[in-house]
ZAMARGU-4260 file (C-alpha; in steps of 0.2 Angstrom, whole numbers, plus 5000, padded with zeros to 4 digits):
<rodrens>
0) 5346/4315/4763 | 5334/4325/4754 | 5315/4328/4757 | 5309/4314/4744 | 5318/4302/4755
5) 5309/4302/4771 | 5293/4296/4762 | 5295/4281/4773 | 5286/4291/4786 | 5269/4297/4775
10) 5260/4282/4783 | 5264/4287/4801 | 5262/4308/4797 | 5246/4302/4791 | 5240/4291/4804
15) 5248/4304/4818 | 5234/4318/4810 | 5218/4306/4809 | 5223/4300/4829 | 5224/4317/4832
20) 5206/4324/4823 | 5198/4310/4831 | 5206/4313/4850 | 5204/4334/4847 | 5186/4328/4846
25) 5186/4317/4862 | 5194/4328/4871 | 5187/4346/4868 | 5201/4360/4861 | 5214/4369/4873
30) 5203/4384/4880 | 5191/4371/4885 | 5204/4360/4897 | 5208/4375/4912 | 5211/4366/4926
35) 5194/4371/4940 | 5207/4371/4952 | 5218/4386/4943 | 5212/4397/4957 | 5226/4411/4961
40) 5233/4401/4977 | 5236/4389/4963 | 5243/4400/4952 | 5254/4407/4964 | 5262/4390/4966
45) 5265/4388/4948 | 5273/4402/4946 | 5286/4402/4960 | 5287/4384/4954 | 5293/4393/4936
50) 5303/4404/4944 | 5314/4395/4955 | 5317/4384/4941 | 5322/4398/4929 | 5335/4405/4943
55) 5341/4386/4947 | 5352/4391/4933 | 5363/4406/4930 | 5365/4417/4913 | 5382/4414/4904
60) 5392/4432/4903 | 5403/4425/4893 | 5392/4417/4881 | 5394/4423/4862 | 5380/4421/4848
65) 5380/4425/4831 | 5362/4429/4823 | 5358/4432/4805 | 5346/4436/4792 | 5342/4455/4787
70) 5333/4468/4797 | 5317/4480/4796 | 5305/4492/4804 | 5290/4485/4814 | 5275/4496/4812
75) 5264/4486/4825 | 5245/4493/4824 | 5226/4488/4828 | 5220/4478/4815 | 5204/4485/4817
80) 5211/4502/4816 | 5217/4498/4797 | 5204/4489/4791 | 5192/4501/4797 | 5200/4516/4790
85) 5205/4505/4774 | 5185/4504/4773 | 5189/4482/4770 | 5174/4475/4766 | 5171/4457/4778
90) 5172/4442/4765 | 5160/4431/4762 | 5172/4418/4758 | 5190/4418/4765 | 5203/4413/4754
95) 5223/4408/4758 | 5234/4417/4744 | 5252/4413/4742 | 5256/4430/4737 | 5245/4447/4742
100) 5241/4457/4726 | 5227/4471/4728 | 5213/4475/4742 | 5201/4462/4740 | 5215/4447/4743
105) 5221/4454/4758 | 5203/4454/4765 | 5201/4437/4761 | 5218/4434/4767 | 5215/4442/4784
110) 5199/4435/4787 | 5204/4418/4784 | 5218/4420/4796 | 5208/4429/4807 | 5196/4416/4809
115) 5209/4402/4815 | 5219/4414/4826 | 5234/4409/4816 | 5249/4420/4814 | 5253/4421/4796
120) 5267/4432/4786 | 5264/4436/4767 | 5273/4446/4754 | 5265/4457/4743 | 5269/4460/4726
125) 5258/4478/4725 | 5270/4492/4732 | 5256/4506/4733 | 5244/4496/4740 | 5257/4493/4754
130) 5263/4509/4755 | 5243/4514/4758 | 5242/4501/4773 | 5256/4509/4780 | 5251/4527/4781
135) 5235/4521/4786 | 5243/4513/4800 | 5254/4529/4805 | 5240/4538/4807 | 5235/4531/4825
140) 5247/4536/4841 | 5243/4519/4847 | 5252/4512/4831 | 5272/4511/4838 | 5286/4508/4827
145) 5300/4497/4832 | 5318/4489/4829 | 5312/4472/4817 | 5316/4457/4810 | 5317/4439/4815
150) 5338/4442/4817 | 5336/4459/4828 | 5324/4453/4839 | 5333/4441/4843 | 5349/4448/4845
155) 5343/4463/4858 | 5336/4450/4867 | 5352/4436/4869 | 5363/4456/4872 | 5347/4457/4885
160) 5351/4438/4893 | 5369/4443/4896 | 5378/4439/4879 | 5389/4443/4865 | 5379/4446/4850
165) 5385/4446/4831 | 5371/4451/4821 | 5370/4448/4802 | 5360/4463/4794 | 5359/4477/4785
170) 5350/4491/4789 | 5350/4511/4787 | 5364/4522/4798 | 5348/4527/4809 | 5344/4508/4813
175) 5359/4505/4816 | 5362/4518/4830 | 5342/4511/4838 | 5350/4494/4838 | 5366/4501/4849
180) 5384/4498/4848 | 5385/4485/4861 | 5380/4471/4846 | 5394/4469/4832 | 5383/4473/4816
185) 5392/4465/4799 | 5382/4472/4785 | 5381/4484/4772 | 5373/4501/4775 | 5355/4506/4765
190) 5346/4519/4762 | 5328/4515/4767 | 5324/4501/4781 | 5311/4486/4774 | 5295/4490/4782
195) 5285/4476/4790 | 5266/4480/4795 | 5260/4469/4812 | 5241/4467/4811 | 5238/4462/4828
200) 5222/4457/4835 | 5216/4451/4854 | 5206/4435/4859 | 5188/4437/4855 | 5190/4452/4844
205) 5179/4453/4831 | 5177/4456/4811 | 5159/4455/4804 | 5152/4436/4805 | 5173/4431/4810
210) 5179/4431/4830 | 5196/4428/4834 | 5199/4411/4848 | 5217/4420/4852 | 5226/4434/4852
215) 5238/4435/4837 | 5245/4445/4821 | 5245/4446/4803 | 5261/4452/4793 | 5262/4460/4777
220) 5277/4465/4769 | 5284/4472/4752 | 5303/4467/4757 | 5317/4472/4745 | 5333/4468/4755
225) 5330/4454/4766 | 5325/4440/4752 | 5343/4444/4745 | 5351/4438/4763 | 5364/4453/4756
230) 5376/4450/4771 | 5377/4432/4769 | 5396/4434/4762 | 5402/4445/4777 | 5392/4437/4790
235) 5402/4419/4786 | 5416/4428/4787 | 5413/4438/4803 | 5409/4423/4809 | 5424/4414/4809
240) 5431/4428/4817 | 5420/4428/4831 | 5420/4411/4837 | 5403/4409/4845 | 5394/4395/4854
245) 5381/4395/4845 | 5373/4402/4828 | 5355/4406/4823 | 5348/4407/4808 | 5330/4416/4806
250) 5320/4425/4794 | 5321/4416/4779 | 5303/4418/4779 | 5306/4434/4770 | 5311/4422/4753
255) 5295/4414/4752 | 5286/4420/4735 | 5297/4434/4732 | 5301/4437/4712 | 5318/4429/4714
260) 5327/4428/4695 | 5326/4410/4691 | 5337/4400/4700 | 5340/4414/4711 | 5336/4407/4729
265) 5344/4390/4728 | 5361/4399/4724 | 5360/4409/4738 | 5354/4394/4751 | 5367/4385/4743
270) 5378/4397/4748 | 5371/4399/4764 | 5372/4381/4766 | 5393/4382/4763 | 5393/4396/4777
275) 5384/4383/4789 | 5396/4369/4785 | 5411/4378/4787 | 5404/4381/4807 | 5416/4371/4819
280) 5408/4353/4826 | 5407/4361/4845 | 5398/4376/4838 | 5379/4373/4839 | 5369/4380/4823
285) 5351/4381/4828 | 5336/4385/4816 | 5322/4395/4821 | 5306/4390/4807 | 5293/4403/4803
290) 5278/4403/4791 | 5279/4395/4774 | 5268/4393/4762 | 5279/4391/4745 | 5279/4372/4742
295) 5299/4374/4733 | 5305/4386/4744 | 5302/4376/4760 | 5311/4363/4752 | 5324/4372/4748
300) 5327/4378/4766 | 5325/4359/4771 | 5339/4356/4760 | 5353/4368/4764 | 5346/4375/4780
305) 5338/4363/4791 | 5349/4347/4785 | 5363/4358/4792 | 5356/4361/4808 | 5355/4352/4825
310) 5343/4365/4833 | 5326/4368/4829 | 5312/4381/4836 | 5295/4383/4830 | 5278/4386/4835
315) 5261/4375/4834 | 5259/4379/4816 | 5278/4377/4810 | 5279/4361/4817 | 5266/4351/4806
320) 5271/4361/4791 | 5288/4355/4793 | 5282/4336/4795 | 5273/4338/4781 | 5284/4344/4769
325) 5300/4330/4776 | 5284/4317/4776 | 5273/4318/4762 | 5279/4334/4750 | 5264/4346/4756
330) 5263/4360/4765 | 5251/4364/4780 | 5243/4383/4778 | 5235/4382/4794 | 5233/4372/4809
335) 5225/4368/4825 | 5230/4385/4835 | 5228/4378/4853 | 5234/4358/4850 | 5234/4347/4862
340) 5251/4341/4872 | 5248/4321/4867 | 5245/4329/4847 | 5260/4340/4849 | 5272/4326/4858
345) 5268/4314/4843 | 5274/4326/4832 | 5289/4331/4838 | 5294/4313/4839 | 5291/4310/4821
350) 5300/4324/4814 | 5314/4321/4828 | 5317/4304/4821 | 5316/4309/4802 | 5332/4322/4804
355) 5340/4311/4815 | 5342/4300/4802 | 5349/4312/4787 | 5367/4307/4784 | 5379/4319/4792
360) 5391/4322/4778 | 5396/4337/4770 | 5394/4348/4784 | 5376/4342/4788 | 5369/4339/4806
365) 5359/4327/4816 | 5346/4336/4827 | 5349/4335/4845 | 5337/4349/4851 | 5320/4354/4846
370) 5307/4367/4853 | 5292/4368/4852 | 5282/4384/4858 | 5263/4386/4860 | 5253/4397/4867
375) 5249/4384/4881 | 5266/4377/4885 | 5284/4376/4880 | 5291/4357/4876 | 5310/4353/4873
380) 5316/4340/4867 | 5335/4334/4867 | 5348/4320/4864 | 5354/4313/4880 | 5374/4313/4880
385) 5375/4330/4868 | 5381/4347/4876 | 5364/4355/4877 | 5357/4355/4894 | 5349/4364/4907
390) 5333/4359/4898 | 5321/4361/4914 | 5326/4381/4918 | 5327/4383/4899 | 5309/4378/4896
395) 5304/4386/4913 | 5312/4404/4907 | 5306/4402/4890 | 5286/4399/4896 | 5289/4414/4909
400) 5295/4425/4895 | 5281/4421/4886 | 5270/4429/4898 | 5283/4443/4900 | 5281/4448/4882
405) 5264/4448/4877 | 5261/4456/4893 | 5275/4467/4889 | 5278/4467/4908 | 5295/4461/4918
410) 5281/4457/4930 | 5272/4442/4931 | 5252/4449/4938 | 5244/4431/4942 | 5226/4441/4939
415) 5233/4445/4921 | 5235/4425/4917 | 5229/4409/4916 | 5234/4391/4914 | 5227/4378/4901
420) 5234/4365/4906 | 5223/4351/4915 | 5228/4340/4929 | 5235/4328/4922 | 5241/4325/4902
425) 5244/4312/4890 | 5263/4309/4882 | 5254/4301/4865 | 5239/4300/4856 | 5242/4281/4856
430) 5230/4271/4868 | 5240/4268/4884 | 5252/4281/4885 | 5257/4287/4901 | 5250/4301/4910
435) 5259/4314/4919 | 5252/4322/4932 | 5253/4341/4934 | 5262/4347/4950 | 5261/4367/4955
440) 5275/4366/4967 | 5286/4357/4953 | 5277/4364/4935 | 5291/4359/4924 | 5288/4339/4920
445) 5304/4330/4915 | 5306/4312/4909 | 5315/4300/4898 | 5311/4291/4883 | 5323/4281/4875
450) 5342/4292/4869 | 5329/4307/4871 | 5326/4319/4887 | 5309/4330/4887 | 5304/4343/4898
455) 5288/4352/4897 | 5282/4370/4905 | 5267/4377/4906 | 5261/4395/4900 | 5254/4405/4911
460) 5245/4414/4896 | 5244/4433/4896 | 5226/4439/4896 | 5229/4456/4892 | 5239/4456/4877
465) 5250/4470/4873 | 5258/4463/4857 | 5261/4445/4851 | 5275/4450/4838 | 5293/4445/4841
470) 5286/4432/4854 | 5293/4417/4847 | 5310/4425/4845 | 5311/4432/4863 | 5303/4414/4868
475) 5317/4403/4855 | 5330/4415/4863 | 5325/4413/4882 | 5326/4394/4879 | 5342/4392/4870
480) 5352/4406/4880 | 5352/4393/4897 | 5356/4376/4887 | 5372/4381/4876
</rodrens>
């Protein structure tokens, strides 16, 4: 089934939205719903609440996971560091561009981003005025310059949970000894590392008139290997070789608006498609979304990417990008950063029916897992009677690493958090849903609708943010490593 055939669901997707404005208004944004009674008693409960449900459930040592696409080096840095040294000018009028060409788009680019608290990734086509930001960046010691890339990330962290790891990248010779020799790398070796320049910003920072409502990061790259996915080919193969139980599939962000030849990028999802369908039945294939904002090239993902797998993990604005695109052909450039659990829920639903309904032939998948990460609370959502399970610890591991990441922080400090979730939540936007009442002792709210199980965790959100980069990978990984 391709995306033009899911039109069936424009009506719904659109009334799901206009419910959604009209209850965001009734009910106040996110922030504004703390729970008075998030005291640090309370929080204490939740917490060993969170934990005793992540330890209910041991880590696999014997589990095996193959991870692909492409590789690069993080220079994570202050946003106001750059901009002020880049001497940016604050736009009067933001503006989203699909591709970044000089100065004066990025500003507007970063502000209108800024603004929302909205992660966003964009390419840019202009390799000296990347080169520029770079070297700006490299000139603070704060700045620190890490292992990257969607595929890395999350391999160190499945090696970190106990597993096997196959990753699928290629990288230089000095990469490859940061990344160790414990994961089994397949991939050529290059001579220099894409760079990938993390823009991160706290809650409340400002830019001239703009102030930012969370913490989050802006990514601007001028990537030459990863669009290619150059270690598509050995990957498929290693993989066969390998036998894992599960493979994941990130960092096709890296395609969107890249100066493909024409015809280019299909052939090589295409191809990546084959790889997918030639993965055993038993062996899960899960897709973990990022930002898009090139209309064709989400398409085709849709096609030979996410038709082929029966896992998906995104955030709050990957999730009603993806609807879109399955529903009504359009894509969502930004979205409501702190959504409301009733919104998110209904959306879920929606695109959980659309790729339930694809047809599976041809090595294509019916989805049996979603998650869905925000910066408030973790939801999962599977098939009851598939292999996945272990969804309450998974959700519960995957909200604590959430705070353990952006914390950067093994340790949990209850003084350093805080909890947006109110007493009590809706499950739909639809008058009469049921409410579930929120429990401390017992944080992680599981329950049953129809062939589907959902769990929900809540975040106990860091509030002194060391970096928000590589959080949903970390987060994706926490929750899958418990449930395969």
């Amino acid at each position: 089934m391709s995306a033009c055939e899911v039109k069936l669901f424009v009506v719904g997707s659109v009334l799901v939205v206009v419910l959604a404005f009209l209850y965001r208004r009734h009910q106040g944004p996110a922030d504004e719903a703390v729970d008075p009674t998030a005291t640090t008693g309370h929080m204490t409960r939740v917490l060993r609440g969170l934990l005793a449900a992540e330890d209910a459930v041991p880590l696999d040592r014997d589990l095996r996971v193959a991870v692909g696409f492409g590789s690069c080096v993080d220079v994570i840095a202050s946003a106001a560091d750059v901009l002020r040294t880049l001497n940016a000018s604050v736009p009067e009028d933001p503006q989203h561009f699909n591709t970044v060409h000089d100065q004066e788009e990025f500003e507007r680019i970063f502000a209108y981003f800024f603004r929302h608290g909205a992660a966003a990734e964009r390419y840019t086509n202009n390799e000296t005025f990347f080169k520029k930001l770079a070297a700006i960046a490299k000139l603070y010691s704060e700045t620190k310059v890490e292992v990257g890339g969607n595929a890395p990330v999350m391999a160190r962290s499945f090696l970190r949970l106990g597993a096997r790891v196959l990753l699928g990248a290629q990288m230089t010779e000095e990469l490859r000894h940061r990344i160790g020799s414990e994961i089994k790398i397949t991939g050529e070796s290059v001579m220099h590392d894409d760079i990938h320049l993390i823009l991160e910003y706290k809650k409340g920072e400002k830019w001239g008139k703009y102030a930012a409502p969370r913490a989050n990061r802006f990514i601007i790259h001028n990537d030459a290997n990863n669009p290619l996915l150059s270690t598509l080919e050995s990957f498929g193969d290693a993989v066969s070789r390998f036998s894992p139980h599960v493979v994941v599939v990130g960092g096709l962000q890296m395609m969107d608006n890249f100066p493909f030849l024409p015809g280019q990028r299909r052939s090589r999802l295409e191809k990546l498609a084959a790889v997918l369908s030639s993965v055993p039945k038993k062996t899960h294939i899960h897709f973990e979304m990022a930002s898009f904002v090139e209309q064709q090239c989400l398409k085709d993902i849709i096609d030979n990417v996410v038709f082929y797998s029966n896992s998906l993990g995104m955030n709050e604005q990957e999730l009603p990008n993806l609807l879109g695109m399955l529903t009504n052909n359009s894509i969502t450039i930004v979205s409501d950063p702190n959504p409301r659990i009733a919104s998110t829920l209904d959306q879920m639903r929606m695109l959980y029916q659309t790729l339930r309904e694809i047809s599976e032939t041809g090595g294509r998948r019916r989805l049996t897992r979603l998650h869905v990460h925000t910066l408030a609370f973790q939801a999962i959502m599977t098939q009851r009677g598939s292999t996945w399970k272990n969804s309450k610890s998974a959700a519960a591991k995957a909200a604590l690493v959430a705070n353990r990441h952006t914390c950067g922080s093994k340790q949990i400090e209850i003084d350093n958090a805080r909890l947006l979730m109110d007493e009590s939540f809706s499950t739909s936007i639809e008058h009469g849903s049921e409410r579930i009442s929120f429990r401390p002792e017992q944080p992680v709210s599981c329950w049953q609708e129809g062939e589907v199980d959902i769990c929900l965790a809540p975040v106990l959100v860091c509030t002194q943010v060391v970096q928000t980069v590589g959080g949903g990978d970390n987060i994706s990984t926490a929750g899958l490593v418990l449930q395969v």
